[in-house]
VODODO-866600 format. One record per residue (C-alpha): x, y, z; residue in three letters. Coordinates in steps of 0.05 Angstrom, whole numbers, plus 5000, padded with zeros to 4 digits. Layout:
! VODODO-866600
XYZALA;...
***
This chain:
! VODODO-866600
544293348453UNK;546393428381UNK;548992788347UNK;556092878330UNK;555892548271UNK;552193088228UNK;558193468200UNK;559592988144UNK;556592318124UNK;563491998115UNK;565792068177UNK;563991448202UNK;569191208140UNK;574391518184UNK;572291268253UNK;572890628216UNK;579490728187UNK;582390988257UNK;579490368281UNK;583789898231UNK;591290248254UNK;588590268319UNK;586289498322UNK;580989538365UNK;577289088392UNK;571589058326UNK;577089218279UNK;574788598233UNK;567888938231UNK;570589638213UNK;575089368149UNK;568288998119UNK;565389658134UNK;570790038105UNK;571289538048UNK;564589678029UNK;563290508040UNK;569090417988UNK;565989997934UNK;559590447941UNK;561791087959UNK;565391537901UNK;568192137936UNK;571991697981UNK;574291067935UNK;576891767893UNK;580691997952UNK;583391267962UNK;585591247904UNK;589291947898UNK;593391637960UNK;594891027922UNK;596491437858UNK;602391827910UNK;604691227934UNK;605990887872UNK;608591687835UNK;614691627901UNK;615090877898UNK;622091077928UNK;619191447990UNK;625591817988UNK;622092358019UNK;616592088063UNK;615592838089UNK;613192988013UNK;608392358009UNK;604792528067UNK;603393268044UNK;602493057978UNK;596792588008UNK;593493278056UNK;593793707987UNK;589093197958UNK;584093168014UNK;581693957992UNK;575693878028UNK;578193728095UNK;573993138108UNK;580292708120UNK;584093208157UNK;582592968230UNK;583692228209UNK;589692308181UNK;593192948204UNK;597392558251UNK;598091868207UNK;604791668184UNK;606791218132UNK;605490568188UNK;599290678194UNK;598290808118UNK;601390158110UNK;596389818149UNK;589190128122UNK;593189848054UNK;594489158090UNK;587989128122UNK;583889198058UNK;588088838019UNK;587988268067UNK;579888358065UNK;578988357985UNK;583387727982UNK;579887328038UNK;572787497995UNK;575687197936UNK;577986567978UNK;574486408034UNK;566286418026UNK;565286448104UNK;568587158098UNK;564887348044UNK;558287168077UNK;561287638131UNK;562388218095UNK;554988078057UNK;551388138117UNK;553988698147UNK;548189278152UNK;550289898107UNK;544690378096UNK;538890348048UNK;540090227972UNK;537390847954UNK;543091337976UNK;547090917928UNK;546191377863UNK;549291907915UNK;556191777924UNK;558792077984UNK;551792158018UNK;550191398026UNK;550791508096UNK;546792118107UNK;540891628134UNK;545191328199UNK;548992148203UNK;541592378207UNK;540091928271UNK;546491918305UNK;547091158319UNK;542690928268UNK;536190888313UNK;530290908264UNK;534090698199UNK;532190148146UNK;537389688148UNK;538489228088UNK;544488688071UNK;550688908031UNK;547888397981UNK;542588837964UNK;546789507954UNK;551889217925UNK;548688727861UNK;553888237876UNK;559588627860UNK;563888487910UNK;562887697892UNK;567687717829UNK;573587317849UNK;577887657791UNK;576488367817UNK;577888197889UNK;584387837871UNK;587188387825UNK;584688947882UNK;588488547936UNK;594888507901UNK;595189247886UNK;593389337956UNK;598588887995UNK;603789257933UNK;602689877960UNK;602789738033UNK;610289408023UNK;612090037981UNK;610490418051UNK;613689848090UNK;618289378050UNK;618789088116UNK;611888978135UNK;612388148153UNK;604388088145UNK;602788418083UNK;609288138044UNK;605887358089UNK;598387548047UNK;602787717988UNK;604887017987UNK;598486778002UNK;595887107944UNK;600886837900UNK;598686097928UNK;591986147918UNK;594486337848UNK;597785657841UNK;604886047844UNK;608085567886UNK;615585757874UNK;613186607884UNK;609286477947UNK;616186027980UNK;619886597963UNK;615787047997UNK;614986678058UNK;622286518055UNK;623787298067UNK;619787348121UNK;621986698157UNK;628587048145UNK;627387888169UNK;621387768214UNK;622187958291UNK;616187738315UNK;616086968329UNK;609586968306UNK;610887278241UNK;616386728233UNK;611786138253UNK;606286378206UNK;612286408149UNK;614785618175UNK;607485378177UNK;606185648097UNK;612285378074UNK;609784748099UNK;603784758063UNK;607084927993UNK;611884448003UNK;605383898027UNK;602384067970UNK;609183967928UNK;608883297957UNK;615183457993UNK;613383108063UNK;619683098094UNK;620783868080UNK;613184018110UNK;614283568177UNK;621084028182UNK;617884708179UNK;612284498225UNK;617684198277UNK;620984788274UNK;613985128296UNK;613484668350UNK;621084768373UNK;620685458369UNK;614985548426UNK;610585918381UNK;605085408395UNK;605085438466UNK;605086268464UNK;600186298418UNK;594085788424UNK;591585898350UNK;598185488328UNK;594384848353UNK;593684648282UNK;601084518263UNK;600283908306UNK;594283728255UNK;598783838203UNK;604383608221UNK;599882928241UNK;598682928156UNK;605182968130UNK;608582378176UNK;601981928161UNK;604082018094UNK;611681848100UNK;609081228128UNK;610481388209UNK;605081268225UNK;607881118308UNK;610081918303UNK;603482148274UNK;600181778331UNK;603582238380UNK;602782838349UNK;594182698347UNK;596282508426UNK;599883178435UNK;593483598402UNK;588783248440UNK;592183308498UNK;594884068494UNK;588884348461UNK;582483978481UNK;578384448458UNK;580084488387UNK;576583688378UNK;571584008334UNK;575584458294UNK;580283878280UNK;574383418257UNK;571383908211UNK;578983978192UNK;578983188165UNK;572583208130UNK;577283608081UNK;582983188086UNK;579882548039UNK;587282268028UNK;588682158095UNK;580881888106UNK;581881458048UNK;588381188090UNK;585081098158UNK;580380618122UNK;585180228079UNK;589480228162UNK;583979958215UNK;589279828262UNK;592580558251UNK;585480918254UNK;584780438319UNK;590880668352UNK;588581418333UNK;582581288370UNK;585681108435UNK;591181678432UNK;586182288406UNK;579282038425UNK;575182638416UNK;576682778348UNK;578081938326UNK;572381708359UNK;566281438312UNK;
***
């Protein structure tokens, strides 16, 4: 049977990218892989960037009808024609999100990086061809029979420059809110971005507009739980131990499981206002809601040395911590 991948070496680049709007079930695999064909491969990042040249030309999107054919009269080759024929400006929005989101998360968080470092691209020496780095896997049809090697390897390191990463996910998260002003999870990265930038007062504003036009719960709680952090890091505890309440009250951590940790938090800020009875129950309430999250929350503390430094200086608190929230108190 003949491999239907021969037609064009990029068109695993747009399996990937239907993959992203789709979110399927490997979609976090396909936007490292995407992420990468795009730093190595030049007929594409060209493309990308033609898209992201329209966008920004009809920043007004008075006429999304003449974006979107502006975008096909660029693609002159067809190669992109099947993937995005039948895209509108949402999905456009979130290949923009998704990559933005990726490029900030390198510059951030190492475990991601690692990620993206050892996913297999093909070998090094299609490279100096653009378009054709592919051609190896395209040849084989799944791959069978292919050298493998690391993205490290292709790559140099160039993915591993936090400045480039930062500066590519802002334009990035830009452009997908010029698609979708509205769009509650690039404009939630957005502020992200601008707190990892140490623009406390730009990322609150941010997450203030979501907390305000979101419609998803979750996109709210995600909003409450980072305007909780600015204002922990401001020092403003009483502020923090609001927003995450309000988390809590909402329901958002019984829907969603993966909100477990606003009970850590929320644990922090009251130890530091000094009640130290309420932190107590809100270890007991983690412990007992979310059992298994024990060793998530412990590797959570090793990075928490103020509140170490207090259990130590507190016997009797760290003591009564122990008895409520054994599994993640106990020596």
């Amino acid at each position: 049977m003949k491999s239907p991948f021969t037609t064009d070496p990029c068109l695993p680049f747009q399996l990937d990218l239907s993959c992203i709007v789709d979110r399927e079930l490997d979609d976090e695999r396909a936007v490292r892989r995407a992420l990468v064909h795009l730093e190595v491969c030049d007929r594409c990042r060209r493309f990308f960037d033609a898209i992201r040249g329209q966008i920004e030309l009809h920043r007004g999107l008075a006429d999304a009808g003449r974006l979107l054919g502006k975008i096909h009269e660029l693609d002159s080759s067809g190669v992109f024609a099947h993937a995005l024929a039948r895209e509108n400006l949402r999905r456009l929005a979130a290949v923009l999100y998704r990559l933005g989101k990726a490029y900030l998360l390198l510059a951030v968080d190492r475990k991601y990086m690692v990620e993206v470092f050892e996913e297999p691209v093909p070998p090094a020496a299609y490279k100096a061809r653009g378009y054709r780095w592919v051609s190896g896997v395209c040849r084989r049809g799944a791959g069978e029979g292919t050298d493998w090697v690391e993205a490290r390897a292709l790559l140099n390191g160039k993915l591993e420059r936090v400045e480039d990463n930062l500066a590519k996910a802002r334009a990035l998260l830009g452009e997908a809110l010029i698609v979708k002003p509205n769009f509650a999870e690039a404009r939630l990265y957005l502020g992200f971005w601008r707190q990892a930038g140490g623009d406390l007062a730009g990322a609150e504003s941010e997450y203030r507009r979501v907390f305000r036009t979101a419609r998803r719960l979750a996109n709210r709680a995600h909003a409450a739980v980072q305007l909780g952090q600015v204002w922990h890091e401001r020092g403003d505890f009483r502020r923090a131990a609001v927003a995450y309440r309000w988390v809590i009250a909402s329901g958002a951590a019984r829907r969603d499981r993966r909100f477990f940790f606003v009970h850590y938090n929320l644990g922090l800020v009251l130890a530091r206002l000094g009640k130290f009875e309420a932190c107590v129950e809100a270890f007991r309430t983690l412990g007992e809601r979310y059992p298994e999250s024990a060793g998530r929350v412990r590797g959570y503390l090793q990075a928490a040395p103020q509140f170490r430094s207090l259990l130590d200086r507190k016997p009797e608190f760290r003591a009564r911590l122990e008895r409520a929230c054994g599994a993640v108190f106990a020596a």
